[in-house]
Structure formats: structure tokens, C-alpha cells
N, CA, C and O of each residue as an XYZ file, in Angstrom:
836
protein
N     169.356    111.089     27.072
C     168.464    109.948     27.305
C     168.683    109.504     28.716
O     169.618    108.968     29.311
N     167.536    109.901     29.022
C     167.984    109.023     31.183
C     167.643    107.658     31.139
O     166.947    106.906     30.457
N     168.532    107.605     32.305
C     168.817    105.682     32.387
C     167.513    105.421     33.187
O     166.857    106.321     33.712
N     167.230    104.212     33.225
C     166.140    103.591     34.448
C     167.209    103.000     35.046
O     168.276    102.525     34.656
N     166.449    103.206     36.493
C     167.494    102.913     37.511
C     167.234    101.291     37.784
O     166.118    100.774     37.728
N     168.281    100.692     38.043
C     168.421     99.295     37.924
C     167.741     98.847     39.983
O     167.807     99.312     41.121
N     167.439     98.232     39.584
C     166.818     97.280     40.981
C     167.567     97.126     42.156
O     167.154     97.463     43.265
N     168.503     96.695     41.963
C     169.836     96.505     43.080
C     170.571     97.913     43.771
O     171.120     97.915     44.873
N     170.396     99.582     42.493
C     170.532    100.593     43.382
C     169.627    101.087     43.943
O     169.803    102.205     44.427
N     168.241    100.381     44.087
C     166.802    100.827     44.648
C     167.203    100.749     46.133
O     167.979     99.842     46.432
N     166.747    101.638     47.170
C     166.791    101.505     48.314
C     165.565    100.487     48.873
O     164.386    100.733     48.621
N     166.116     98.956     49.905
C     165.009     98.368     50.164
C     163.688     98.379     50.392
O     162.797     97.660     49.940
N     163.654     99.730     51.527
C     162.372    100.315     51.765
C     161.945    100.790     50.303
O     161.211    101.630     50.824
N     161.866    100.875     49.766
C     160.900    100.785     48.193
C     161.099     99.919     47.236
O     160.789    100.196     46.077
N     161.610     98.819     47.552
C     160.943     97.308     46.975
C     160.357     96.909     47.546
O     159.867     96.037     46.828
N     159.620     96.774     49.077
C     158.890     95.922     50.227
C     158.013     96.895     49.847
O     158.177     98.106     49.696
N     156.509     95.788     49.638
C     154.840     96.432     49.435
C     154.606     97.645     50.468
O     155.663     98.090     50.917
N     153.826     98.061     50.779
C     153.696     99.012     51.749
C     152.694     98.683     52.650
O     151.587     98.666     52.110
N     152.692     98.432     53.767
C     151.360     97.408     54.808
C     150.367     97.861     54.294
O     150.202     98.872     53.611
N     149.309     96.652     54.827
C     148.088     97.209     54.509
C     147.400     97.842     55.620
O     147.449     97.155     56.641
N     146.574     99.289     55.774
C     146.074     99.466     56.718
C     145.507     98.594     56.834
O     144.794     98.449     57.827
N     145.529     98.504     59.434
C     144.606     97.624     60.313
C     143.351     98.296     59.950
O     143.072     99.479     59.754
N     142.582     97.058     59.910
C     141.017     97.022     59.418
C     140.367     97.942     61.068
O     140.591     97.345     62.121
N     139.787     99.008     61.131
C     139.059     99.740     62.743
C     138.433     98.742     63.167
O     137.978     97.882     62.413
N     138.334     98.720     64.325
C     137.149     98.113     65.042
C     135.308     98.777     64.860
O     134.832     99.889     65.089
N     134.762     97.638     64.415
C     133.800     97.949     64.437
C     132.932     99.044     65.743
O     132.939     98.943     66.969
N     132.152    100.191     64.704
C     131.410    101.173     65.773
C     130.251    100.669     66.488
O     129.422    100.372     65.629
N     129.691    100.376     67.912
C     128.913    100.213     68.167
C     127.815    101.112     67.895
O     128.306    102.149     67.449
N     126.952    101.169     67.937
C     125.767    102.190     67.633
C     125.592    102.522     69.395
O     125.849    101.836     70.385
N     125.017    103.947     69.213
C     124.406    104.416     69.756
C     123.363    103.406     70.637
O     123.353    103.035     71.811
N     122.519    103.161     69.501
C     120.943    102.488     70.179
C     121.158    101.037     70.699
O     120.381    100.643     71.569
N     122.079    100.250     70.278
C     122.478     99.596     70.629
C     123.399     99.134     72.282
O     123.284     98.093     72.928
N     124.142    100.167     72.529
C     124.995    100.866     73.515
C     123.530    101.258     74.787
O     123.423    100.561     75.796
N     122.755    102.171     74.568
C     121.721    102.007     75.432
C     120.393    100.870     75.315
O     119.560    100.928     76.220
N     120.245    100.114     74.503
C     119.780     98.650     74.723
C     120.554     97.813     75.820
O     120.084     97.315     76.843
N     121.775     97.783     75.382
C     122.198     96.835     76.250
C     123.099     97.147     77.985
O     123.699     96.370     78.727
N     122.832     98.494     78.075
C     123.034     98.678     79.400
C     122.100    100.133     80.179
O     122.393    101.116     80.859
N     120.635     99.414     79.474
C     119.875    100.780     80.330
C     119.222     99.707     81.129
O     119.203     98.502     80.875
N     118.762    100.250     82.000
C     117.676     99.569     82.976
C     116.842     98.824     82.709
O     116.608     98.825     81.500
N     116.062     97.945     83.455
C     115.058     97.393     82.671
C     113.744     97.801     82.584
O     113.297     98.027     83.708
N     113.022     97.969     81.781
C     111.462     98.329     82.171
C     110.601     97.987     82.970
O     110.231     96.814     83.001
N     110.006     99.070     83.924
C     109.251     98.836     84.685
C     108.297     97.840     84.883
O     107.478     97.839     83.964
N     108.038     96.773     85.954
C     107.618     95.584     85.515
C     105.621     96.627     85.967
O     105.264     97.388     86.866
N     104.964     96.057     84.817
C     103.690     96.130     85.229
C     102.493     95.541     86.352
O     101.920     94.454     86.282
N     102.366     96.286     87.081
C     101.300     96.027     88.129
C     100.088     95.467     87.661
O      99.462     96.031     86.764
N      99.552     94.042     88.358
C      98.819     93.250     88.088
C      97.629     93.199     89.328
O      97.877     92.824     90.474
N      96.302     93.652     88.855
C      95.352     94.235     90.031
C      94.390     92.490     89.957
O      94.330     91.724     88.995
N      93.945     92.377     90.936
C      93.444     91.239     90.973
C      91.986     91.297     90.381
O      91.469     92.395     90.588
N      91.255     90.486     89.760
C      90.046     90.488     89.052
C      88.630     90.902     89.618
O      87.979     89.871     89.787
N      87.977     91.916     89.941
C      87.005     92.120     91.199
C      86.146     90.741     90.968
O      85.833     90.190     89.913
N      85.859     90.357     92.414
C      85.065     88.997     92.327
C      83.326     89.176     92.321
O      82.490     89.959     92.772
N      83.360     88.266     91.730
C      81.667     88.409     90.950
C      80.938     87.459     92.337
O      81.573     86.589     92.934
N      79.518     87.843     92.664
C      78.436     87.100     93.331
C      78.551     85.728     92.405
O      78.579     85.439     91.209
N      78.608     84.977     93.844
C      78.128     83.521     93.312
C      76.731     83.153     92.818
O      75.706     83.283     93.487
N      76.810     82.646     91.483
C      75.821     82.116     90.877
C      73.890     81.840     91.823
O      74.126     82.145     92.992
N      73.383     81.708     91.792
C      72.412     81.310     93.170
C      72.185     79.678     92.234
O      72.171     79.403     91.034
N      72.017     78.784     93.632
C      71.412     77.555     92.881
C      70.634     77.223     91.789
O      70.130     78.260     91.357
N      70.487     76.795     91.501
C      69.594     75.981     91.030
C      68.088     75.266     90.951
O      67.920     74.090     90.628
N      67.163     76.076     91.261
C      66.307     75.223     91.966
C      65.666     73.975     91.601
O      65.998     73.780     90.432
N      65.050     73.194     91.924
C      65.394     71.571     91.921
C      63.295     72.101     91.321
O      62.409     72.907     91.604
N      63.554     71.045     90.480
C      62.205     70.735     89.529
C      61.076     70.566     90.701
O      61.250     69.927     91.738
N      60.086     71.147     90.393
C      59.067     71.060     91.389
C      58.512     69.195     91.395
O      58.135     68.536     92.364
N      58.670     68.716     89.780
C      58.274     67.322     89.943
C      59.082     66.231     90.734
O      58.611     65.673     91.725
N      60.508     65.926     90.158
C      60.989     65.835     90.833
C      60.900     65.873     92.595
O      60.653     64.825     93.192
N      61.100     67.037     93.276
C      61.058     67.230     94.513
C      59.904     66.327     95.205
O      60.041     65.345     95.934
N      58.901     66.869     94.818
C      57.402     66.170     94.847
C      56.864     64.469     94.834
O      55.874     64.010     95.403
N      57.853     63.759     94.006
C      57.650     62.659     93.274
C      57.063     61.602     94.636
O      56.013     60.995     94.844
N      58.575     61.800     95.508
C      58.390     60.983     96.514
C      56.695     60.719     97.277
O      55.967     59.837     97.733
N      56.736     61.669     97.101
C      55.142     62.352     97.907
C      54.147     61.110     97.498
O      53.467     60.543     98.353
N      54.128     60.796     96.316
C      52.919     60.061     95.778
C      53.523     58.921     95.150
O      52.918     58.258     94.308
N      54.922     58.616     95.598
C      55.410     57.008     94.663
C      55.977     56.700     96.279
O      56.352     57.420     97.205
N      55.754     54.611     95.984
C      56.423     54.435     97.020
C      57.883     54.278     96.653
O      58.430     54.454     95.565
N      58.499     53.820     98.089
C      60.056     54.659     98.334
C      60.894     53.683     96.995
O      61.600     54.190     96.123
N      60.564     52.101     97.145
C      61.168     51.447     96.126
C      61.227     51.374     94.446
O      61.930     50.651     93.740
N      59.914     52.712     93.943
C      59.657     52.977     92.635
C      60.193     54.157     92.523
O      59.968     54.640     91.413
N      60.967     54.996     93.388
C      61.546     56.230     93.073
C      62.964     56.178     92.294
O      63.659     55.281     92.773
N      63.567     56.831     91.298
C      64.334     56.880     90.483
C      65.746     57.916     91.805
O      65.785     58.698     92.755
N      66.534     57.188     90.962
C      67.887     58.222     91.758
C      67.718     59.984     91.580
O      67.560     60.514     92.679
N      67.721     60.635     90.806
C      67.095     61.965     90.587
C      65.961     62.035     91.665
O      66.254     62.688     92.667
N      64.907     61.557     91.633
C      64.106     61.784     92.781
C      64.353     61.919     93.714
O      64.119     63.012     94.231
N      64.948     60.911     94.429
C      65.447     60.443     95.421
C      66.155     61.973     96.042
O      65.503     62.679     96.811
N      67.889     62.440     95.484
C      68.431     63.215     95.631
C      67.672     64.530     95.561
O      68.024     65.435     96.317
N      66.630     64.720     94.694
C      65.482     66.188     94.769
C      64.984     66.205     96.098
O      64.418     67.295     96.183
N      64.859     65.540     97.322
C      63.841     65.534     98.327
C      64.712     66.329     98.909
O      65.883     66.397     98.536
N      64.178     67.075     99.977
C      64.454     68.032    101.076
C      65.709     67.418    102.047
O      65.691     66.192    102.161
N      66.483     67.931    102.553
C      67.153     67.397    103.322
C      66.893     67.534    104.346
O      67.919     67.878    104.934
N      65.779     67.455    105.252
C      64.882     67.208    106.321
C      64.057     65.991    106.348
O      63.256     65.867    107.275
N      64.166     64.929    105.304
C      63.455     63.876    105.095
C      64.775     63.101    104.922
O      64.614     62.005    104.387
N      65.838     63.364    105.196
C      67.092     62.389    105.078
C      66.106     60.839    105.919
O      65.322     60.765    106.865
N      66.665     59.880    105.004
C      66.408     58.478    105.663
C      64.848     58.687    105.831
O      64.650     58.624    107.044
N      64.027     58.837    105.384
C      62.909     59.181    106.028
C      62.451     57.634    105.317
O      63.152     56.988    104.539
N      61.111     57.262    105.808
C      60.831     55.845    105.506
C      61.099     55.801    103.364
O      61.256     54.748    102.746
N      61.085     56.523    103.026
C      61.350     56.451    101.665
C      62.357     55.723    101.020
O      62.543     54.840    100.182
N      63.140     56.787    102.081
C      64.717     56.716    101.284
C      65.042     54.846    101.739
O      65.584     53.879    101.204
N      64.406     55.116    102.885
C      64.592     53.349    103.988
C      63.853     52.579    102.703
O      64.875     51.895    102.652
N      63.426     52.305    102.139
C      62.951     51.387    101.472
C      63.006     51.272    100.260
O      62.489     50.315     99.683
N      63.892     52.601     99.405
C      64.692     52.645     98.309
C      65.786     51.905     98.389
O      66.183     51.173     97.482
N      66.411     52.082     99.643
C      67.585     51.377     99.602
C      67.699     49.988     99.901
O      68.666     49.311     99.552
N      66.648     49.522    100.591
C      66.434     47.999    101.054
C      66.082     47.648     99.656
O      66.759     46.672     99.334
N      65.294     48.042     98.676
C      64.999     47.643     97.501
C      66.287     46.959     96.520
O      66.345     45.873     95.942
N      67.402     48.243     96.619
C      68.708     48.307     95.713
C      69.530     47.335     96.776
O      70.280     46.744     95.998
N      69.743     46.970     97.721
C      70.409     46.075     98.393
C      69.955     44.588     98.327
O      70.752     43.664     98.166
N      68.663     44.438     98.458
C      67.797     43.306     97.795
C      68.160     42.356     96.408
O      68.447     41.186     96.157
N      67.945     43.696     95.652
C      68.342     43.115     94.465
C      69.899     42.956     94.420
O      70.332     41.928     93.898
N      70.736     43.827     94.890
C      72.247     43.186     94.396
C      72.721     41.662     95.405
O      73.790     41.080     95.221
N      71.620     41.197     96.509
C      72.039     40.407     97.299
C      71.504     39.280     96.350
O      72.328     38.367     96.288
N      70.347     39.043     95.564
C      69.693     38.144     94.759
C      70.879     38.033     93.954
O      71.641     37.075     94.083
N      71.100     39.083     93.021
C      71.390     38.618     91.787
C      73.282     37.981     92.220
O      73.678     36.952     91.672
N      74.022     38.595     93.003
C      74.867     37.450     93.604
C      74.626     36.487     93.846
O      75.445     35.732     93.322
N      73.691     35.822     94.558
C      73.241     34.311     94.699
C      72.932     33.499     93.778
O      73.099     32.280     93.722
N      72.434     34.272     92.989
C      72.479     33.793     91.480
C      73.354     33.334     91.125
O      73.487     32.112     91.057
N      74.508     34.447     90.678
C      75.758     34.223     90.557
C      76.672     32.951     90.952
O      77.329     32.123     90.320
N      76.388     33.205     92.305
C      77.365     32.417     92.796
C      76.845     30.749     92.609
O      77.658     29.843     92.790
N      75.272     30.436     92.195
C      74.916     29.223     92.006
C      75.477     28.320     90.653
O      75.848     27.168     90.425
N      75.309     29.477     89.986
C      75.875     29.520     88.665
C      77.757     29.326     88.675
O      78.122     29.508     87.514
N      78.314     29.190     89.090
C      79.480     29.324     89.489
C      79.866     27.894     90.479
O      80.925     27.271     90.404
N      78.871     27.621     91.275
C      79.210     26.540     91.991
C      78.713     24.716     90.568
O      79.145     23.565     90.517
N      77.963     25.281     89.979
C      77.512     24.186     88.505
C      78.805     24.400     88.005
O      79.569     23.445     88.149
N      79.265     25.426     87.441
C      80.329     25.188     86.367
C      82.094     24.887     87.194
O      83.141     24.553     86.639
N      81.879     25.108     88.343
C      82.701     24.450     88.882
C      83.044     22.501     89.196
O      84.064     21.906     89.544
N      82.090     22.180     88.968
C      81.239     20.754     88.875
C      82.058     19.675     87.771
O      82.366     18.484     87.819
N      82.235     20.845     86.702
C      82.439     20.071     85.706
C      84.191     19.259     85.923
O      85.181     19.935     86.204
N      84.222     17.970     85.750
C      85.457     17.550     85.762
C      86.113     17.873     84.790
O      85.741     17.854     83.617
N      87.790     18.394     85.480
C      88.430     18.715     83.898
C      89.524     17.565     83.901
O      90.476     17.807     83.159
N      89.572     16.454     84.536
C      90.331     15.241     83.827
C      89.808     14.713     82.277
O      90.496     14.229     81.378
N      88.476     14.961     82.299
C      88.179     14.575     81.117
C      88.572     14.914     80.066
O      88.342     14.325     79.010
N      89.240     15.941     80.205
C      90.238     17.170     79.127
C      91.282     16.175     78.461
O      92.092     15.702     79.258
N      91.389     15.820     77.281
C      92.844     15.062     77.232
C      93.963     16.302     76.915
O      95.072     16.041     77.380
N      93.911     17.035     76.516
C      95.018     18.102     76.082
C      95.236     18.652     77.368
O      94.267     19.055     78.012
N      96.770     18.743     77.977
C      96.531     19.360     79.361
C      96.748     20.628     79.076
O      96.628     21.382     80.042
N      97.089     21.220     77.847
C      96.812     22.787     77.797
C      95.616     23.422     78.182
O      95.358     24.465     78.782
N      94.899     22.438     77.633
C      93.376     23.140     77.803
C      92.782     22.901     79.710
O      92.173     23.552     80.558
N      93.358     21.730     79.592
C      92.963     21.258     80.979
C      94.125     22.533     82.118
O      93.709     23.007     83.174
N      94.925     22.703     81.788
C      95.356     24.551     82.484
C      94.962     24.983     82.203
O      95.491     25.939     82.770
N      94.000     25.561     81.457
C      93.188     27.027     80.700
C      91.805     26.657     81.574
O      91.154     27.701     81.624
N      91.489     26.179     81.891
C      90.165     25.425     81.988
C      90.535     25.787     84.117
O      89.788     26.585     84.683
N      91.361     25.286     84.703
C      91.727     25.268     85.687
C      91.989     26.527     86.336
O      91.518     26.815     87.436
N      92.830     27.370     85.576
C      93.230     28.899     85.943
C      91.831     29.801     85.604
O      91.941     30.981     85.940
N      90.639     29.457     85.040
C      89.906     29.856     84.532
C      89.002     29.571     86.174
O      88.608     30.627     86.668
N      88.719     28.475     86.878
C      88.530     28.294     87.843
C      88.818     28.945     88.869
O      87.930     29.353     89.618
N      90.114     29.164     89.098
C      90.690     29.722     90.129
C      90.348     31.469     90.157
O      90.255     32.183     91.156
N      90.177     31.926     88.463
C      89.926     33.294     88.895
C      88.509     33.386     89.371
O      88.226     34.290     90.157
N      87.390     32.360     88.889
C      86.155     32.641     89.266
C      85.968     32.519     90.864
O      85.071     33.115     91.459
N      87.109     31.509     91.623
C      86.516     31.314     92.575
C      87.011     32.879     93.510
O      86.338     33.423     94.386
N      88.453     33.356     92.950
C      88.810     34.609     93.294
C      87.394     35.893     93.419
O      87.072     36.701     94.291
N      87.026     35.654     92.515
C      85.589     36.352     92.211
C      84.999     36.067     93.328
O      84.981     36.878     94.254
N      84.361     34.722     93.414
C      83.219     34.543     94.375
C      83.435     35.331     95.722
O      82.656     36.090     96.300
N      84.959     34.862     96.126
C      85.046     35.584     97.308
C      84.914     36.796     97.744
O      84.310     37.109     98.770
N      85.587     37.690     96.835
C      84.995     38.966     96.477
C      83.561     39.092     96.828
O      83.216     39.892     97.698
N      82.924     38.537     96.362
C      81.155     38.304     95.870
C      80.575     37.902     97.261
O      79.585     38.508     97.672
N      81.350     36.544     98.279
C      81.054     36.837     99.012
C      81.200     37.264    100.558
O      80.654     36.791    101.555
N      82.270     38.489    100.395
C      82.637     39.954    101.452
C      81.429     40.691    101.290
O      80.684     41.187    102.135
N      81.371     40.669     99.976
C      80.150     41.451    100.074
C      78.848     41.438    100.393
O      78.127     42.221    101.011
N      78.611     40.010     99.657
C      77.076     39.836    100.347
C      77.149     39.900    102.205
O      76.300     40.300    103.001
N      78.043     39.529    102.357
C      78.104     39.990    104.240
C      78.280     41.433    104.779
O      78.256     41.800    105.954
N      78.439     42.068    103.806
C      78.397     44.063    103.764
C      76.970     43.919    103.848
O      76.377     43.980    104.925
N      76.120     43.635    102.200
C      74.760     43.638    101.991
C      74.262     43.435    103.078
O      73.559     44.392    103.401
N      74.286     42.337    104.100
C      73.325     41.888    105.396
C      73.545     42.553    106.494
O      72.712     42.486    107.397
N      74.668     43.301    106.633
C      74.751     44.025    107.841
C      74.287     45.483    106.839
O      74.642     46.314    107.674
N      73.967     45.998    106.133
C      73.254     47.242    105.589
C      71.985     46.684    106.090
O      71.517     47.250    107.078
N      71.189     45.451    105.485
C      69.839     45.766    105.778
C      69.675     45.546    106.906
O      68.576     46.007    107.210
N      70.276     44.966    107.968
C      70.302     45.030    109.114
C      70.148     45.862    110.127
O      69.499     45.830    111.173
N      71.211     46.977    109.381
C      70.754     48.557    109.729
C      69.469     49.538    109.377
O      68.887     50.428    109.997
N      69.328     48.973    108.159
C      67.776     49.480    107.473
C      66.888     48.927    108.669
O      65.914     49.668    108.800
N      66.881     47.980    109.506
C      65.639     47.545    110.135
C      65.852     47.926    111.110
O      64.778     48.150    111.669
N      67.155     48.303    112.093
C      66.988     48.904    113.450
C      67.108     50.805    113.019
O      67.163     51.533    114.010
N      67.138     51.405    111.834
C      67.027     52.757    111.910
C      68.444     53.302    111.609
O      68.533     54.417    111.096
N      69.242     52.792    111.813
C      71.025     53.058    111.915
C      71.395     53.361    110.178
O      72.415     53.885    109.731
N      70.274     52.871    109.463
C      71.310     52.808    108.389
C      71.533     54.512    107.505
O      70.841     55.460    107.877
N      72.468     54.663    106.458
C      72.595     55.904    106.113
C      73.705     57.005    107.266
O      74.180     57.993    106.708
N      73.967     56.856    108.368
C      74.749     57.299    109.539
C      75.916     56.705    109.451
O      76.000     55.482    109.344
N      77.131     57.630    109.490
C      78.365     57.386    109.900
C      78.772     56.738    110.858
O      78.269     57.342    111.806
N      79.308     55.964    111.239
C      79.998     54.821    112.242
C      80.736     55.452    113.172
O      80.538     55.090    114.332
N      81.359     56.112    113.025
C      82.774     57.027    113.438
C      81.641     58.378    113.933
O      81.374     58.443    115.133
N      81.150     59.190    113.184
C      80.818     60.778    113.759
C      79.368     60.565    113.827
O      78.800     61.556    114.284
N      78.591     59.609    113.526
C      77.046     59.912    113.812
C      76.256     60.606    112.610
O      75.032     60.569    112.485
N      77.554     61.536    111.352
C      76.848     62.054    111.005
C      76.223     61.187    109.610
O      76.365     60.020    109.246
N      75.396     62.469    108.982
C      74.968     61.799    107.142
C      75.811     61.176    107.011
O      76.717     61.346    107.827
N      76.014     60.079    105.904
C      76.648     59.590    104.751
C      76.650     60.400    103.180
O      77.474     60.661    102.304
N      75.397     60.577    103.404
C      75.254     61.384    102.178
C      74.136     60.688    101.022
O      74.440     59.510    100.837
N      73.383     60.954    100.511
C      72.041     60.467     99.232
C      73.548     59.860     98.403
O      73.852     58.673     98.287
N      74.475     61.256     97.806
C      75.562     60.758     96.960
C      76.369     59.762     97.130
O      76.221     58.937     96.227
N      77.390     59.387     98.111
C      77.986     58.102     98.237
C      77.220     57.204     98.569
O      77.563     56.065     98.253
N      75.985     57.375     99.281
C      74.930     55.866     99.206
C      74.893     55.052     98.048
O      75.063     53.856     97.815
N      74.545     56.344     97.215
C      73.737     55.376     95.525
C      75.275     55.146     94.693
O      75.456     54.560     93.626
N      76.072     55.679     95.391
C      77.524     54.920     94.725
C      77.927     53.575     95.096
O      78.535     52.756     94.406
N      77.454     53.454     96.416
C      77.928     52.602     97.361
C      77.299     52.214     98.412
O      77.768     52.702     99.440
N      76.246     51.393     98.589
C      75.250     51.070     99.274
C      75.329     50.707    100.619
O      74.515     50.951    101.510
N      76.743     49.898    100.702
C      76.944     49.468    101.730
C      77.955     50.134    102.547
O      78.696     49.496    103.295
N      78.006     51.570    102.404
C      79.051     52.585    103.029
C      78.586     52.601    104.588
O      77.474     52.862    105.048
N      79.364     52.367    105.018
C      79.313     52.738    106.681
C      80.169     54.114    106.976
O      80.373     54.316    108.173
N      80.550     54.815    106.316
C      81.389     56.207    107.376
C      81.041     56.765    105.899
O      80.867     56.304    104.771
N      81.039     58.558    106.824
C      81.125     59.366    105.696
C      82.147     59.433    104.648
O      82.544     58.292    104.411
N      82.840     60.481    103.793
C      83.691     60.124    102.734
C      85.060     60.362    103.832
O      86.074     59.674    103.941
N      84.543     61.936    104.772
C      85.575     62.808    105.234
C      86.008     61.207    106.417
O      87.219     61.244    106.636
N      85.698     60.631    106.749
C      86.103     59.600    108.197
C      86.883     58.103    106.839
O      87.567     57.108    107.079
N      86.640     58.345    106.258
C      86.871     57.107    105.070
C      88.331     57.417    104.700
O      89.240     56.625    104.453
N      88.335     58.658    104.720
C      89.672     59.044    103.956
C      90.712     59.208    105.122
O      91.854     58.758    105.034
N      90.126     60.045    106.486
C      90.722     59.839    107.525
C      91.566     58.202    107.670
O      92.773     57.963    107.681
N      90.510     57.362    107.757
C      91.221     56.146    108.262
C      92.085     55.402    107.125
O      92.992     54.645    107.470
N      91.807     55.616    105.821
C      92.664     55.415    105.173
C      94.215     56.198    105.015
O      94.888     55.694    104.116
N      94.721     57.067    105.568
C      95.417     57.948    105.921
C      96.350     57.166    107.413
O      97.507     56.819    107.646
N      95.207     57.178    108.045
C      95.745     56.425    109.013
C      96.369     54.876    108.660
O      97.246     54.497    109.435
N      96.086     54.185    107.834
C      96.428     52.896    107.340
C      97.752     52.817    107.006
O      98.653     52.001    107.196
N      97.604     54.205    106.288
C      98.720     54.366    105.270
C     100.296     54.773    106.159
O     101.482     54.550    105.914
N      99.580     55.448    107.241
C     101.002     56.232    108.098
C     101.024     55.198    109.256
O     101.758     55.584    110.166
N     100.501     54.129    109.465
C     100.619     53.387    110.705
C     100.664     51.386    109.775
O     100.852     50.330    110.379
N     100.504     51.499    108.778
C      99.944     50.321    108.305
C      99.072     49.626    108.885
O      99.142     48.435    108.582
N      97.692     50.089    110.125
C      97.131     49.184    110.567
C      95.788     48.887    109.704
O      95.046     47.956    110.016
């Protein structure tokens, strides 16, 4: 009968576990390995778009164009107006379209401002609440802010028609040249073209004068 061998005549090295194999380092791949250190792809050449003929105008409504012909200058509509030839710039038409539209914005300010000088009239001691009697007061002060506004301008308005009657008007101040049909009917009382407008505002700006 054989003995089992007792624990204590075991040689140490075979009581201690036996290591565990180190885990490999992970394999890179192939495709991976040339992903991340091949060159980069050729960047694609970008040809510019061949450029197309410009559109041709527009041509301007025969009625329109015409209108002037047989309406006087102060019954012509803005569309009309801008349809005429640009060889009739300022021509007595346009001169009396615009004395028309300057006319009326010089009236209906005077209006204004009559209307404005009545409700200024009214006493506000009579107010007993002085909240209201400040509401009532600051309410004043912006209208009269207004008027002044209201009247710079009517003194623009009189030196425009002023120009309407010696021939000057519609002409740049600065170069002699157009103003333009377009910034007129924006702005009636324009004295310089846009390009001399922006100039001197430029200049304002880099000189503060």
C-alpha cells in the first residue's frame, strides 16, 4: 500500500500556483498600420466655373417710357419718371415733378408745425396731479425736438426750390455731376451725389470736422 506523501516533504516549488501567462500585446492590423501612416490623398483640383454672358437688360415698357410725353411733369408717377431716357435728365418735367413733391412736403410741415404751436398753448398749471403735469411737459419738449427737426428742413426744402428756379437743381455740389432720378425720390433735398456724400462723411469721421 503506498503512502501519500505528506505536505511538509513536498518541495516548495510545487506548492506555489504556477504564474499566469503575460497577456501579448495586442496585434495591430495590417490596414490599420497603413491608414495611419500612408500619405495623404491627393487633394483635388478645383477648375473655376466658365462665366456665363451677362443677362441683357431689361427693356423699360414702351408706356411707361412714353408717359412723360403726354402728362404734365407734376402728374407723372415715380416709375415714369425713372422710365425716361437719360438724355432728358432734369428736363422741364422732371423740374416740375420735383417742385410738385417739395411743395407738398413744405405745406404739409406748416401744417404741422401750426398744429403744434396750438397744442403748445395749452397751460399745464392747470394740471393738479404733477405726474401728469410731467407727462404732459416732456411730451412738449419732444414735440418741440420735432419741430426743429421739421424746421432744418423746411430750410433744405427752400434752398431745393430755389435751385429748381435758377436750373441748378438735381446736380452735385462738389463734382457738377447727376444726383441721380434714385436718391432724388429718396431724398429730395440731396445736394451731392451718393459717391461725394459718403466721401465727406468719411472725412468727418477721420478728421471730426
Amino acid at each position: 500500500m503506498s503512502k501519500i506523501p505528506d505536505e511538509s516533504s513536498l518541495p516548495l516549488s510545487r506548492l506555489t500556483a504556477p504564474a499566469s501567462p503575460r497577456a501579448a500585446p495586442p496585434l495591430v492590423s495590417s490596414a490599420s498600420f497603413a491608414t495611419r501612416f500612408s500619405p495623404p490623398p491627393p487633394t483635388m483640383r478645383t477648375y473655376p466655373e466658365p462665366m456665363t454672358a451677362p443677362k441683357p437688360a431689361a427693356k423699360a415698357d414702351p408706356k411707361l417710357a412714353n408717359a412723360w410725353k403726354t402728362k404734365a411733369g407734376h402728374e407723372l408717377t415715380e416709375a415714369e419718371l425713372q422710365a425716361m431716357p437719360e438724355s432728358e435728365y432734369m428736363n422741364d418735367k422732371q423740374m416740375a415733378f420735383f417742385r410738385a413733391r417739395l411743395q407738398e412736403q413744405k405745406d404739409s410741415l406748416l401744417s404741422n408745425a401750426g398744429e403744434t404751436t396750438e397744442h403748445l398753448r395749452e397751460d399745464t398749471s392747470i394740471v393738479p396731479d404733477p405726474a401728469d403735469r410731467a407727462t404732459i411737459e416732456e411730451e412738449h419738449a419732444l414735440e418741440l425736438r420735432t419741430r426743429d427737426r421739421e424746421r432744418k428742413l423746411l430750410k433744405k426744402i427752400s434752398q431745393a426750390l430755389a435751385k429748381i428756379d435758377s436750373g441748378d437743381y438735381g446736380y452735385c455740389e462738389e463734382t457738377g455731376e447727376p444726383i441721380g432720378l434714385g436718391r432724388l425720390l429718396a431724398r429730395p433735398t440731396a445736394t451731392l451725389s451718393l459717391e461725394a456724400q459718403q466721401r465727406r462723411e468719411l472725412k468727418q469721421k477721420m478728421f471730426g470736422d
